[in-house]
NUKELUM-908679 format. One record per residue (C-alpha): residue number from 1; residue in three letters; x, y, z. Coordinates in steps of 0.2 Angstrom, whole numbers. Example, Ala and Ser with C-alpha at 12.3 -4.5 7.8 and 13.67 -1.06 7.14 Angstrom:
# residues 2
(1; ala; (62; -22; 39))
(2; ser; (68; -5; 36))
END
This chain:
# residues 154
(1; unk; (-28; 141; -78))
(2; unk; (-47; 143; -75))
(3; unk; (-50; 129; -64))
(4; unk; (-47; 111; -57))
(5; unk; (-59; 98; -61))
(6; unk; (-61; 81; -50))
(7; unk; (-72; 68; -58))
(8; unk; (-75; 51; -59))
(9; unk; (-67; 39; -73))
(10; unk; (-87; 40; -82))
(11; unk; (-88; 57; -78))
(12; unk; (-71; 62; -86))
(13; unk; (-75; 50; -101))
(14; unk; (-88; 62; -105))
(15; unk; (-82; 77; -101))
(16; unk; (-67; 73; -116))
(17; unk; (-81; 66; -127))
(18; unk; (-88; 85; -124))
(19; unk; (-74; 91; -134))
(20; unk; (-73; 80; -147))
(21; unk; (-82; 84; -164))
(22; unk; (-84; 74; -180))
(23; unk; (-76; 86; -195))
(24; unk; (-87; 100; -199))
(25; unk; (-96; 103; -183))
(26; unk; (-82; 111; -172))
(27; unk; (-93; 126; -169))
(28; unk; (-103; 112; -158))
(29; unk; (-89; 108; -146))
(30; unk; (-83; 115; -132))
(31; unk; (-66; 124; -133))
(32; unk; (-57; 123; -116))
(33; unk; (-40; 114; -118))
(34; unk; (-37; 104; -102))
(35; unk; (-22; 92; -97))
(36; unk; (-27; 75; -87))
(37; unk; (-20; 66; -72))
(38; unk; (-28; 50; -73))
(39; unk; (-28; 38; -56))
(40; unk; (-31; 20; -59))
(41; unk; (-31; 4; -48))
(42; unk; (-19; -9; -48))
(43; unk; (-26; -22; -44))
(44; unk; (-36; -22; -60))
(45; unk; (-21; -15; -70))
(46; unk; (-32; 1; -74))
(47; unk; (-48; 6; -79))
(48; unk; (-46; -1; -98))
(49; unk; (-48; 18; -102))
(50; unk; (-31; 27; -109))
(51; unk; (-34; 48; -109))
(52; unk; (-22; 53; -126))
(53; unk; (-16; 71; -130))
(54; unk; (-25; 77; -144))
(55; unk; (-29; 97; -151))
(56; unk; (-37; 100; -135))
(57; unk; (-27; 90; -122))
(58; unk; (-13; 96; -121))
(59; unk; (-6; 84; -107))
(60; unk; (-10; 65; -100))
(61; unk; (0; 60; -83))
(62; unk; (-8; 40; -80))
(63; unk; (-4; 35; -61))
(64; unk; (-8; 18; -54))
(65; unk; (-10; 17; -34))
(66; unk; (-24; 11; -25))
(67; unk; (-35; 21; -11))
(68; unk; (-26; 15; 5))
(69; unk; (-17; 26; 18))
(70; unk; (-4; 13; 24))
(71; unk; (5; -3; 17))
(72; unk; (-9; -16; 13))
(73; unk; (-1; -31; 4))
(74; unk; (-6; -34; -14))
(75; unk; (-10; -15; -15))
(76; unk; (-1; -1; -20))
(77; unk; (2; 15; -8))
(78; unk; (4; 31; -14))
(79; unk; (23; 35; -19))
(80; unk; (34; 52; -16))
(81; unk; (41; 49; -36))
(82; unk; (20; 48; -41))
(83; unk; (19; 66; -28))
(84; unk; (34; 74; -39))
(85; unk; (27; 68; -55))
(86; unk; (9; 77; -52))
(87; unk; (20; 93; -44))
(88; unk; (31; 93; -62))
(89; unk; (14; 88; -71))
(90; unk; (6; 105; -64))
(91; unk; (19; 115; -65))
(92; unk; (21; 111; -85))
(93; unk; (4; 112; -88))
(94; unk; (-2; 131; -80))
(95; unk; (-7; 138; -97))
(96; unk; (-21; 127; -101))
(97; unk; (-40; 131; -96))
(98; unk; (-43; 116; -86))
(99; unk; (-35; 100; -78))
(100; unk; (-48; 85; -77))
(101; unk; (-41; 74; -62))
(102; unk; (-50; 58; -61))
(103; unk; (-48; 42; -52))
(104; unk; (-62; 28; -50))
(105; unk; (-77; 34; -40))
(106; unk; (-69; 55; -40))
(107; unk; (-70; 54; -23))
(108; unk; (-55; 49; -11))
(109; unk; (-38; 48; -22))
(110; unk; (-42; 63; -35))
(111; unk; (-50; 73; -22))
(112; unk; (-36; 76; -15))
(113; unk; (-24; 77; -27))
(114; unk; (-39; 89; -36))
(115; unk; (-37; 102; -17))
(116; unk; (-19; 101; -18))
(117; unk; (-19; 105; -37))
(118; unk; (-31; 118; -33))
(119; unk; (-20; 127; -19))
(120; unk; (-4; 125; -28))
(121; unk; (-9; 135; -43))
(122; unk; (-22; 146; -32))
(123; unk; (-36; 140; -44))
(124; unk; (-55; 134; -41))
(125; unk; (-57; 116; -38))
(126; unk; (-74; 110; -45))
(127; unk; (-77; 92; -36))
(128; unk; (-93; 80; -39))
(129; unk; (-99; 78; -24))
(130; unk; (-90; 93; -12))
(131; unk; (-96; 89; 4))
(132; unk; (-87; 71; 4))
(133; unk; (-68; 67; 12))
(134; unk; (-52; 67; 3))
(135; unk; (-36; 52; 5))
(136; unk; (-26; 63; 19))
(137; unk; (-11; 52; 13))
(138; unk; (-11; 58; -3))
(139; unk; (-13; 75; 1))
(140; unk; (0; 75; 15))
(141; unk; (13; 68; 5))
(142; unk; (10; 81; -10))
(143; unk; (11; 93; 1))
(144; unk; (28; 87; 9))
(145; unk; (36; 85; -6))
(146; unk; (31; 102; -12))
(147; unk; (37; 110; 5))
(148; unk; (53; 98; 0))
(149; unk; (56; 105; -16))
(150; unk; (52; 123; -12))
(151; unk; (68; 122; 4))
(152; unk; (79; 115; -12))
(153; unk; (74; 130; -23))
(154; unk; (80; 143; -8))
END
């Protein structure tokens, strides 16, 4: 794994669209294969954007929660099953070059799922905008269940 990649859901759109090619001009396109976790709202039932395996990604996990660090009624908080799915999601998916995480704006919700990914797999995280803050909830809970499911593997 070269790197972790934390992006908006525009700037992941293109960064895909960067590997694509139309038949004939592979030679244009860049050639890093790259696994997605994509982070959607709920409240508008996604984005409207799907990410789809293809010859160079390799991998697509779709999560829906919203950016909220407690219970808010009609949105939905981060879940332990979502933290053990991003934890399996990672752990299959070492061997390609990159893993583009996106959610809507790249900054709150994939930011930290982005550092956590990052020190799990002691890889460089590449974020939009660095200097800005991360969902703690997020982070906490992934690294909870990691420390859970590292006590279950001694």
């Amino acid at each position: 794994m070269t790197r972790i990649l934390v992006k908006s859901v525009y700037d992941a759109f293109e960064y895909v669209m960067e590997r694509f090619y139309p038949f004939g001009l592979e030679d244009y396109a860049s050639k890093e294969t790259y696994a997605v976790i994509s982070i959607q709202d709920t409240h508008t039932k996604g984005f409207g954007v799907k990410f789809a395996e293809s010859f160079f990604c390799r991998d697509v996990l779709t999560l829906y929660f919203d950016d909220i660090v407690r219970e808010v009624e009609g949105a939905v908080l981060f879940q332990k099953e979502q933290a053990e799915a991003i934890l399996a999601f990672l752990d299959k998916n070492r061997d390609v070059d990159e893993i583009l995480i996106h959610c809507y704006a790249g900054l709150s919700r994939s930011r930290a799922v982005g550092i956590f990914a990052g020190m799990y797999l002691n890889c460089d995280v590449v974020c939009s905008d660095p200097g800005l803050t991360m969902n703690d909830y997020v982070f906490d809970l992934l690294r909870n269940v990691q420390k859970e499911k590292e006590s279950l593997q001694k």
